[in-house]
Each structure stands twice: as structure tokens, then as C-alpha cells.
N, C-alpha and C positions, 0 to 999 in steps of 0.2 A: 504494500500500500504506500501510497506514496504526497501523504497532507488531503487538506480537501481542497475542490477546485471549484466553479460555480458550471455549468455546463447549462446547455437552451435544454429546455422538457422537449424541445421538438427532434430531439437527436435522441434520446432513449427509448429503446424499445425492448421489449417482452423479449425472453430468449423462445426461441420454438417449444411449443408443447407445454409450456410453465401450466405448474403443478394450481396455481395462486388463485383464491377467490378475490375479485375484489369490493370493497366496504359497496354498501346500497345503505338507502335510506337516511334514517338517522344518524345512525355511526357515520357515513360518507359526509353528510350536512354537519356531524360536529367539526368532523376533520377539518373539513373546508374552513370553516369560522374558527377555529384554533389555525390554522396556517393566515386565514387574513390578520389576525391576532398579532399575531407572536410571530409568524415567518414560520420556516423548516424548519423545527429546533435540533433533528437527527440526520445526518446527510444520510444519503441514498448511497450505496455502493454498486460500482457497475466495472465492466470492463470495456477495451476498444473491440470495437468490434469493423469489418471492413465497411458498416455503413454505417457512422457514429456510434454511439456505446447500447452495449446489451446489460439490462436489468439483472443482478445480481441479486439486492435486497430493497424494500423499498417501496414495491408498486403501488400501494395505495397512499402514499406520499407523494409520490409523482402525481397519482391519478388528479388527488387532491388539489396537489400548487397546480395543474391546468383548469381545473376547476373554478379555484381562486382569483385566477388570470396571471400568477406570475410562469414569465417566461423563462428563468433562470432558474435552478435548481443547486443547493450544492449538495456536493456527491466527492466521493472517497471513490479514485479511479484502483482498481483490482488489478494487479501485475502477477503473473500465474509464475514466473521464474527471477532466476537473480539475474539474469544476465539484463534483461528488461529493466530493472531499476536500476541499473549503471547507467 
């Protein structure tokens, strides 16, 4: 891992097949009003993926801040080797 960075929500995406429910209803409506609130208080972790980053942990945080209207997310980018964080 390598710090957190702020990334656009329009560059993350779902890995294929993700296992993930995401929030509906109420739970999704607090979220949203706690991220207008307060912002992300937990970044999102993700990796590079060849077409901006795939969702690692997170998705109803993301869901949320597009919800919200923010554009930027911060996120904790995932590095799978050492040779990558050199």
C-alpha cells in the first residue's frame, strides 16, 4: 500500500463477478447524509487496473460519495508485489 491518494469515482469499478450486496434504502440514504456530512471518513482500497482502478474494498462508499455528488474519492491504491512499490 502505498499512502492514500484522492482518485475521480468515475475511474472505479467492480472487479468481475464481486461477491458485494450493495446498501438500499435507509442504510444507503444514511450513508449518503453521513458522507454529505463529514466526507469519506475510511478511504476505499483499490488497485490499477488497465482501465483505471478495480474495487478492492469499499463499494458502498463509493456507491454513496456518487450518490452525494462528490467526484473524488480517497482511496488507499493496493500494490500486489514489492517490486511495484519501488
Amino acid at each position: 500500500m502505498n499512502g492514500i491518494v484522492s482518485i475521480p469515482v468515475e475511474e472505479i469499478h467492480s472487479f468481475h463477478d464481486h461477491p458485494f450486496r450493495l446498501y438500499e434504502g435507509e442504510r444507503l440514504e444514511d450513508m449518503v447524509q453521513s458522507i454529505r456530512d463529514h466526507g469519506v471518513l475510511n478511504p476505499v482500497i483499490v488497485r490499477k487496473a488497465a482501465r483505471g482502478y478495480e474495487m478492492l474494498a469499499g463499494h458502498n462508499r463509493t456507491n454513496a460519495a456518487k450518490i452525494s455528488g462528490l467526484t473524488e474519492i480517497p482511496a488507499i491504491q493496493y500494490l500486489s508485489g514489492f517490486a511495484e512499490a519501488d
